[in-house]
N, C-alpha and C positions, 0 to 999 in steps of 0.2 A: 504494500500500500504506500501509494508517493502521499507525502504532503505538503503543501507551503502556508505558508504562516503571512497572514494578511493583516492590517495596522487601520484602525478604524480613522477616518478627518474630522473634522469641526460638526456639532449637532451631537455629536456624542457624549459630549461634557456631563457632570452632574457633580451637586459639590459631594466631599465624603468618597469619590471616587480613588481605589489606591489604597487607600486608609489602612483598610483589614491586611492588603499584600506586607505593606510598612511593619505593620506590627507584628506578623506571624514570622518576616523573612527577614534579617539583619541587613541582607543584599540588596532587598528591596527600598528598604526605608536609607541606604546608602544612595539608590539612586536619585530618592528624592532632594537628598544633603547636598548631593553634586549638583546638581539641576541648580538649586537654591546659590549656592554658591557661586557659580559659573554667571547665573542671571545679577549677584548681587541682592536679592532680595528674597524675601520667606516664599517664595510661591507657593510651597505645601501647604502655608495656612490659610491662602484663598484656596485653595484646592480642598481642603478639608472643613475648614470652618470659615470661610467666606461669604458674601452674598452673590448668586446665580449669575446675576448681570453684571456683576465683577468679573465672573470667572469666564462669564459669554462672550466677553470682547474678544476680538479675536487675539491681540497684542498678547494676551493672559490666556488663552483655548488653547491656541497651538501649542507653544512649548508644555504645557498642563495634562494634555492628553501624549504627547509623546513622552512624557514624565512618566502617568500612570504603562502606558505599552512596557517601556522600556523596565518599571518594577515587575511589570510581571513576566515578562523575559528573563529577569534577574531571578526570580522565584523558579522558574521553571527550569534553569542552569544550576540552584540549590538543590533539585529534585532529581538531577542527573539529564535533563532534557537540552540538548543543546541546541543552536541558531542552525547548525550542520547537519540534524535531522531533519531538514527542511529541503525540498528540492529547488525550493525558491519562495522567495520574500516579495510582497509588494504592499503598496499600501494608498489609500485615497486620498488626495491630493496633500495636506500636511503629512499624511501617513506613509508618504513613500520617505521621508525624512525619517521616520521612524524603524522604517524598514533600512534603509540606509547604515542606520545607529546599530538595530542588532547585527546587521551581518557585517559589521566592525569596519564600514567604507568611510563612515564619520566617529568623530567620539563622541563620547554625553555632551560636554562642555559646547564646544565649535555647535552640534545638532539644539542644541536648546538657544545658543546666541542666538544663531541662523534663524530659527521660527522666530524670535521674539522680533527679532528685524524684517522677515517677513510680515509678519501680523501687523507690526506698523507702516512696512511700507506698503501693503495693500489696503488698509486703513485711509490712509492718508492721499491714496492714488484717485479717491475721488470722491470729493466733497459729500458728506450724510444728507442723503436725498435725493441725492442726481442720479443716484442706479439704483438698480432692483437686481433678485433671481425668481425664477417661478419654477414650479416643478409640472409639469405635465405628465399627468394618469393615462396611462389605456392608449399611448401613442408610439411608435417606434422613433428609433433614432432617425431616419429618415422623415418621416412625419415632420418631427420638431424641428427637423434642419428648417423644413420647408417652410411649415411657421414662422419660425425666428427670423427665415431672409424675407419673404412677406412684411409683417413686422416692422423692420427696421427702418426703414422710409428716407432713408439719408443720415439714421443714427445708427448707434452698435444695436446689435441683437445677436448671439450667437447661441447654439447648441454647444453649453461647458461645459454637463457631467452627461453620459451617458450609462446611468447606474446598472440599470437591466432594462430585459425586452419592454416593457409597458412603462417605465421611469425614466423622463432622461429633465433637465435641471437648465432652463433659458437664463442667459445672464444680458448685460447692457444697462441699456440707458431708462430711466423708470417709466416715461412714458411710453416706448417701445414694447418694453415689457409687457407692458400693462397691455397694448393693442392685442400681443400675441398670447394673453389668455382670452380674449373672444376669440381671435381666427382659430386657436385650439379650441376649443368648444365646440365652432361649428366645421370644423374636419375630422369630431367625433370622439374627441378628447375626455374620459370619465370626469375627471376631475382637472382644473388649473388653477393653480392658486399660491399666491404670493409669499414668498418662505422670509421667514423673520430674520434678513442674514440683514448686516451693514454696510455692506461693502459688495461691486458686483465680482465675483469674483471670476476667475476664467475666460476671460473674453476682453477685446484691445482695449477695452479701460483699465487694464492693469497696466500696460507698458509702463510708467514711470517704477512700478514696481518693479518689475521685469530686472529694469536699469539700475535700480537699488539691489536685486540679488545677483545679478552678473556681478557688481563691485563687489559684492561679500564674499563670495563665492570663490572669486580670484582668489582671496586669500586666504582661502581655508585648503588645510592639506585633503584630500580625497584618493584613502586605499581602494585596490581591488575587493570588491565586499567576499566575503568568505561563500555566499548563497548566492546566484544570480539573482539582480532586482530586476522585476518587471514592472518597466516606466509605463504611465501615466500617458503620454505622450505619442508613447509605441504601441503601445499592449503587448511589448514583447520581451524576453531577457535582456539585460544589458550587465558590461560587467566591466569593461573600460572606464577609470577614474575622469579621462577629460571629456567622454562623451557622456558619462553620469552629470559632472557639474552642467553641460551644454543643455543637457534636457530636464536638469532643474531648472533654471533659465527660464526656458519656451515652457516649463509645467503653467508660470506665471499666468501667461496669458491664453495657452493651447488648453485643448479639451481636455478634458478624465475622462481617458477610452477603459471604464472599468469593467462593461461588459465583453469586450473585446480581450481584458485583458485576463476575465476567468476562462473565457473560452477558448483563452490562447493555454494557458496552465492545463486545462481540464485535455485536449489536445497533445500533452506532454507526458501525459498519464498520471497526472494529478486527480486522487480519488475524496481528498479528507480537504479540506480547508478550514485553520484554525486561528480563530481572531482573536489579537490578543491586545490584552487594556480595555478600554470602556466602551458598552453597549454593546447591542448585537445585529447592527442594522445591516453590518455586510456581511455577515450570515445570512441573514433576508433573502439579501440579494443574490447572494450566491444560489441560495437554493430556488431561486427563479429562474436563474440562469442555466446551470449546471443540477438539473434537479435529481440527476446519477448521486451525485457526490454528498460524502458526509461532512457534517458542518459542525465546529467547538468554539462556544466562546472561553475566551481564558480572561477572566477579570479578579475573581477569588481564591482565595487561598484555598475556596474548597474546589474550585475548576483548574487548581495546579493539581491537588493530590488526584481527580478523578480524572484529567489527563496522560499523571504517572500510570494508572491504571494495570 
């Protein structure tokens, strides 16, 4: 049985998330110390005892949820389970960062600055209220493309997650957006409807971000990962250090080919797909996708030991 080990993005938050790994695993609760450290500031205690929309920003999500992944990677490396059990790593759009971290291409340190300078610079790429995301039910990726360019009318609109067969996630400019929940509707769309993000994310209103992680990026070291990562970008293995930083880069602004990229795994002989850190929503998805395949989330101390199994 192959498996790879998938890294949950942004929406998956919650505070208290981590907490139990921290306390039952010494490795774990180290990672949150390094994390804290590295950032300069307590992140574990937004993380644990925080307020929600403290921890929802993205500036404080991203590095927070690669915080919580990376203890339970650590928990699960306490248990005898390593990153090299894995036929491959990926992870949803922050989550390929995380994926990165376990299979040792970035360190904690460099992986938690890096999000916290993305989260800002995607943030800041464009003013609170000038974009939107929407998520479109019951549509394929093709559908929504067609939407989105529809849509757009001389602004952005793009198709930037492609989660699974019936889910894929319009980003741009707010009123755009906003057009291409009615054209979704009446091209037969269950549901569309406006997702509580801040920021549009995946689509050319990030370039200034973009600009801000090429310069970071440059000067962060990037090993061979130990697991091939399968980018975002590609849907496909990658395992070269300068073509990993190249397609962090273009992740900024390019799509999250995530159903592309279980089908590319499942294709590989990938039978087990196991999420690890917080929530279970690419679980979901995977088993939309790939509805052959077995699916584990790993958040608790009790989803380490019943992993060990």
């Amino acid at each position: 049985m192959s498996k790879a080990f998938v890294f949950p993005g942004q929406g998956a938050q919650t505070i208290g998330m981590g907490h139990a790994l921290a306390e039952a695993y010494p490795a774990a609760r180290a990672v949150f110390e390094a994390v804290d450290e590295a950032l300069g500031e307590k992140l574990s205690a937004l993380i644990w005892d925080g307020a929600i929309e403290d921890l929802t920003l993205t500036a404080n999500a991203q590095p927070a949820l690669m915080a919580t992944s990376m203890a339970a990677m650590a928990a699960l490396e306490a248990e005898g389970i390593s990153v090299t059990d894995a036929a491959f790593v990926a992870g949803h759009s922050l989550g390929e960062y995380s994926a990165l971290c376990a299979a040792g291409a970035l360190t904690l340190a460099d992986t938690a600055r890096l999000l916290r300078l993305r989260g800002r610079a995607m943030q800041s790429a464009v003013p609170v209220g000038v974009g939107a995301m929407a998520a479109l039910l019951g549509l394929d990726f093709a559908a929504a493309a067609e939407v989105a360019a529809e849509a757009a009318q001389g602004e952005v609109c793009q198709a930037a997650n492609d989660n699974d067969p019936a889910q894929v996630v319009v980003s741009g400019h707010k009123a755009a957006v906003e057009r291409a929940l009615d054209i979704a509707k009446a091209k037969g769309a269950k549901r569309a409807l406006l997702l509580p993000v801040s920021a549009p994310f995946h689509c050319a209103l990030m370039q200034p971000a973009a600009e801000a992680m090429a310069e970071a990026l440059a000067g962060v070291a990037i090993a061979t990962p130990k697991v091939p990562v399968v980018a975002n970008v590609r849907a496909e293995a990658v395992s070269d250090p300068e073509l990993i930083r190249a397609l962090l880069v273009e992740q900024v602004t390019g799509s999250v080919r995530w159903r592309e990229s279980v089908i590319w795994m499942a294709a590989q002989g990938v039978t087990e797909f196991w999420e690890i850190g917080a929530g279970k929503a690419l679980s979901g998805m995977v088993k939309r996708i790939a509805k052959e395949a077995g699916t584990r989330a790993v958040g608790t101390p009790e989803d380490v030991i019943a992993a060990k199994g």
